[in-house]
C-alpha positions, 0 to 999 in steps of 0.5 A, a space after each residue: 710773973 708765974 709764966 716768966 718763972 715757969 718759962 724758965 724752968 722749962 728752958 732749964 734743960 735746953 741750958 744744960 745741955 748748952 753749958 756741958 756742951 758748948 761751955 763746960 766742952 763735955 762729950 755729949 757721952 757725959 753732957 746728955 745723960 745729965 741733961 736727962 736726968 734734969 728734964 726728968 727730975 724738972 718734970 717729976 717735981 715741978 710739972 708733976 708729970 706721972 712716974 709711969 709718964 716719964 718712964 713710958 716717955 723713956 721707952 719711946 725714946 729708947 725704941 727711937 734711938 734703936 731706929 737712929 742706931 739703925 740708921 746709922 749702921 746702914 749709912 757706915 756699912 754702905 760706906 764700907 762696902 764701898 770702900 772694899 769694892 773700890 768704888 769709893 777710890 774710883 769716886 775720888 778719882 771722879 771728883 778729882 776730875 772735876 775739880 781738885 778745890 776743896 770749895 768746889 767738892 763741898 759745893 757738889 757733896 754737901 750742898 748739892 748731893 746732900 740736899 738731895 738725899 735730905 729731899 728723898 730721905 730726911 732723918 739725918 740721911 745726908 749727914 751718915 752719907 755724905 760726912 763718911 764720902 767727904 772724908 774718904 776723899 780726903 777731907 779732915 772729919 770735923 770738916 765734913 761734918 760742919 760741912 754737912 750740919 751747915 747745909 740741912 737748914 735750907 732742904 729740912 723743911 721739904 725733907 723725907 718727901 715734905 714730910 715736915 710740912 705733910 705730916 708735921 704742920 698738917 698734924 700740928 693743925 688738923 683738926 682745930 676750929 680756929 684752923 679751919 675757920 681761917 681756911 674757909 675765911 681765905 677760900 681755900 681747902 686745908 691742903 692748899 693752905 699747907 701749900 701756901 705755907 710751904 711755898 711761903 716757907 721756900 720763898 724765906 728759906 730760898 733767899 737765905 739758902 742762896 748764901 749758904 754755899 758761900 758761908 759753908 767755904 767761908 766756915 771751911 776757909 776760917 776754921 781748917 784753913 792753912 791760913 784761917 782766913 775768910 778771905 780765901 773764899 773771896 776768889 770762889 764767891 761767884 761760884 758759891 752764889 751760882 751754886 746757890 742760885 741753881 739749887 734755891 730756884 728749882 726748889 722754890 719753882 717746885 713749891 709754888 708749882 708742885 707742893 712741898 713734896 719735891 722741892 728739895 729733891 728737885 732742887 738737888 737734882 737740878 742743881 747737880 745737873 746745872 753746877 757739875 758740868 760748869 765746875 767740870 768747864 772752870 765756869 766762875 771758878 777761882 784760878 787757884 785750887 784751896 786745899 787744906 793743909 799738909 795731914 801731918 798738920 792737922 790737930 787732932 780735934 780735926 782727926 776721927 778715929 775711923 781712917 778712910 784711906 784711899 789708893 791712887 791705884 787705878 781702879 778696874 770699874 767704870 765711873 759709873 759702876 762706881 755711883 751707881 749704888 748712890 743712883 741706886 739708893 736716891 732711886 728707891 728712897 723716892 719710890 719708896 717715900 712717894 705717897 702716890 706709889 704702892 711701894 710706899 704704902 707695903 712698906 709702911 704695913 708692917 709696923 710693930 706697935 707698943 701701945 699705951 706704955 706702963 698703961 699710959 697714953 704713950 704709944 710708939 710705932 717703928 716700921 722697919 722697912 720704910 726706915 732709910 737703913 732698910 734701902 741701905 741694906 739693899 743697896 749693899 747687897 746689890 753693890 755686893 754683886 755689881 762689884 763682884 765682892 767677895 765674902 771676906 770684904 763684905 764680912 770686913 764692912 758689917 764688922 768695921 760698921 757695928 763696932 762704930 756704934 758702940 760710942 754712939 749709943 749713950 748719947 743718942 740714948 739719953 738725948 732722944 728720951 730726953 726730947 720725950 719727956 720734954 714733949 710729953 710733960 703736958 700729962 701733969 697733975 699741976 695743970 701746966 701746958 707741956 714744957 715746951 708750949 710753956 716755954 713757947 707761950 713765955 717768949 710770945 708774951 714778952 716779945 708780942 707784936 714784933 712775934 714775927 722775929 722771933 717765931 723762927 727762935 721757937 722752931 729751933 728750940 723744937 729741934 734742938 730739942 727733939 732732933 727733928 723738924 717735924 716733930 718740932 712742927 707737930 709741936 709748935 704750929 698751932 702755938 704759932 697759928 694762935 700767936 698769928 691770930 693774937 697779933 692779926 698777922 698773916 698766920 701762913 707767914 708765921 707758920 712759915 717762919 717756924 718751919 724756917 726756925 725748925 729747919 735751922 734747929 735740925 743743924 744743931 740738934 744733938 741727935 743729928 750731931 751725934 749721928 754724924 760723929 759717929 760715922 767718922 769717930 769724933 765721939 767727945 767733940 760735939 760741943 766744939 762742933 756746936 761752938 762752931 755752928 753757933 754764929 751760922 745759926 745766929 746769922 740764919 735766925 736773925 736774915 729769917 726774923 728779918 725776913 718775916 718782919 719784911 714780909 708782915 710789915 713792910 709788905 703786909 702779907 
């Protein structure tokens, strides 16, 4: 009973934030703030975390939501400077080429060219590139941006270089006893047990990942629409499925023959490589090209307040020139996050580090240079030369970038804190476990041996939570390794499944929404977005649950 009641109230937050958003239709600007100071006033009086605690954890969220900010600015600005230059005009031009359907163009940027960038990069890359391309072609903004929040679960677990399982799960797990005994029981070493997880992890997440292409034209087809209807995807489902195919079965190849480095990044690549020249021969494309309606049509809920008009008049730059900063900046993104590279390594050096915050155990480390902003900013000064700018056009570009963050600041302000005193309110006086380990332990205790269902549930609430799916996997997996223990199920398929839920969690988290929003100026419609990703969630959650109650008692992995 005092677990149930303590579950609750550490799900208190992740309800506010959900009723302001979602129900109440407040910006994230008002609804986060609120959300912050619930988590802190839960924390102070019911967990009885420390001042010093709350406030420390405030200042690394702070420093976090700087790198966020940074991110961001890099993302607009690399934009911008390619809209100056041209290129962004003759890029249309180029997409146009291949095909003039909205569902194909979708297909290629946000599911393919997105999940690539989340493969070299992670940390809401895809979404501050590819949201602000989409729109400059010509789609409305609440569109590109669902589009891109849609696509991020099946890429998220191996993104930034397989950062969520390297990093995330190895940190969750390293290190425990029952860990290392469950290694040794199955002859394996700790780095080849972090191999099976993510190649059980690409298993799950390819056969749900064949799909989304066909559920992002059926969003697309039901909410912007001339029609509303999901019928009108029907004529382009044999190609979403191919396009589905191409991506998930390079990725999953690359897990169980690579590790979860690449797969995400191969899978991109070798997706684009496959799925362009097809779409480019009218390959199992529909007879008939879907375009959204007329733009004096749209409502305004589709409409940002940043225009990215594009000329028809020909632009003086090969198609090539025109990519080459994208091939550029896919390019030292993977050298720059291949651990097997120097590069790597002197980037990661130089660190300004804030330890032991108020005098707590707090501490906080940004290093700048390995931020993905950093590649941007290079890339732009490259781009500044190989498209002969001038002065005035670069000046107009990092103008036109700051001003975009102005709105975007509160929000990711108070949300990423948030996620901090959240994580870190195991430092108590109460004698409770952290909030969202009590909230972990409550669902396990309810649910028991049908855990395989649900542990996908608690990798979402990690991300929702905390913006990330690392961090949500630093939080949760040895949870999920005892609960796998607890239940005798195979500990590999659990930790899976909360990599799966993590990686649906990265869709829907404030953070990631806010960041996309920012770059397009739909500031205030974060709740209306979440509204409409909820049911895609659902879906993804519950074809996860299933598969893992396949996987543990049907085929008794």
């Amino acid at each position: 009973m005092q677990l149930a009641l303590y579950s609750l109230l550490a799900f208190t937050p992740i309800l506010t934030a959900f009723l302001l958003l979602v129900v109440a239709n407040r910006p994230a600007t008002q609804a986060m703030p609120v959300t912050y100071l619930v988590t802190a006033i839960i924390a102070l009086l019911i967990w009885k975390v420390p001042v010093v605690q709350v406030a420390a954890s405030t200042v690394v969220g702070l420093i976090v939501t700087l790198e966020i900010l940074y991110i961001v600015f890099g993302a607009i600005l690399l934009l911008n400077t390619l809209q100056e230059s041209g290129a962004i005009s003759k890029i249309r031009q180029g997409l146009l080429g291949i095909s003039s359907d909205r569902r194909i163009q979708v297909i290629l940027i946000a599911w393919l060219f997105g999940n690539f960038i989340e493969g070299a990069s992670g940390f809401g890359t895809p979404a501050v590139i590819c949201v602000p391309l989409l729109v400059a072609i010509g789609f409305p903004p609440m569109a590109a941006v669902l589009a891109l929040l849609l696509t991020q679960g099946t890429a998220s677990p191996f993104g930034a270089v397989g950062t969520p399982i390297v990093i995330g799960i190895n940190s969750g797990l390293e290190g425990a006893e029952a860990v290392e005994q469950e290694v040794a029981r199955l002859g394996l070493n700790f780095s080849d047990y972090l191999n099976l997880i993510g190649a059980k992890t690409a298993i799950i997440q390819g056969v749900i990942g064949i799909f989304i292409p066909l559920i992002l034209v059926i969003t697309l087809n039901a909410y912007f629409g001339e029609r509303k209807s999901w019928k009108d995807s029907l004529p382009v489902a044999k190609f979403a499925l191919f396009a589905g195919l191409a991506f998930v079965i390079p990725y999953a190849l690359t897990a169980l023959l690579l590790g979860p480095a690449f797969p995400s990044l191969f899978g991109g690549l070798v997706g684009l490589a496959i799925v362009i020249p097809a779409a480019k021969r009218g390959f199992l494309a529909p007879k008939d090209n879907w375009d959204f309606p007329d733009r004096t049509q749209w409502p305004t809920t589709w409409m940002g307040t940043t225009s990215y008009e594009i000329s028809d008049t020909p632009v003086k730059m090969t198609a090539l020139q025109a990519w080459l900063p994208y091939v550029l900046l896919g390019l030292f993104l993977v050298l720059s996050r291949t651990r097997y590279l120097p590069l790597s390594e002197w980037l990661q050096s130089i660190e300004i580090r804030y330890s032991n915050i108020f005098g707590t155990d707090v501490t906080v480390a940004t290093k700048p240079l390995f931020l993905p902003a950093t590649v941007f900013i290079l890339v732009v000064c490259i781009t500044y030369f190989i498209h002969h700018m001038k002065s005035e056009q670069i000046k107009r570009a990092i103008v036109g970038a700051g001003q975009k963050l102005l709105g975007t600041a509160l929000a990711i302000g108070a949300s990423v804190p948030m996620a901090q005193v959240f994580i870190n309110s195991g430092v108590n006086t109460s004698g409770l476990a952290s909030m969202p380990l009590t909230l972990a332990d409550g669902a396990s205790s309810l649910v028991g041996q049908v855990w395989p269902f649900f542990a996908p549930v608690i990798g979402l609430i990690g991300s929702f939570v905390a913006g990330s799916t690392t961090v949500s996997n630093m939080m949760f997996s040895l949870f999920q390794f005892g609960v796998a223990k607890q239940i005798d199920e195979s500990t590999s398929v659990i930790l899976a499944l909360q990599g799966v839920g993590a990686a649906a969690g990265n869709m829907i988290a404030v953070s990631n929404i806010v960041a996309a929003v920012a770059t397009v100026g739909l500031m205030g419609r974060e709740g209306i977005l979440l509204r409409q990703l909820l049911l895609p969630v659902i879906l993804y959650l519950i074809f996860a649950g299933l598969l893992g109650v396949l996987a543990v008692f049907v085929f008794q992995i």
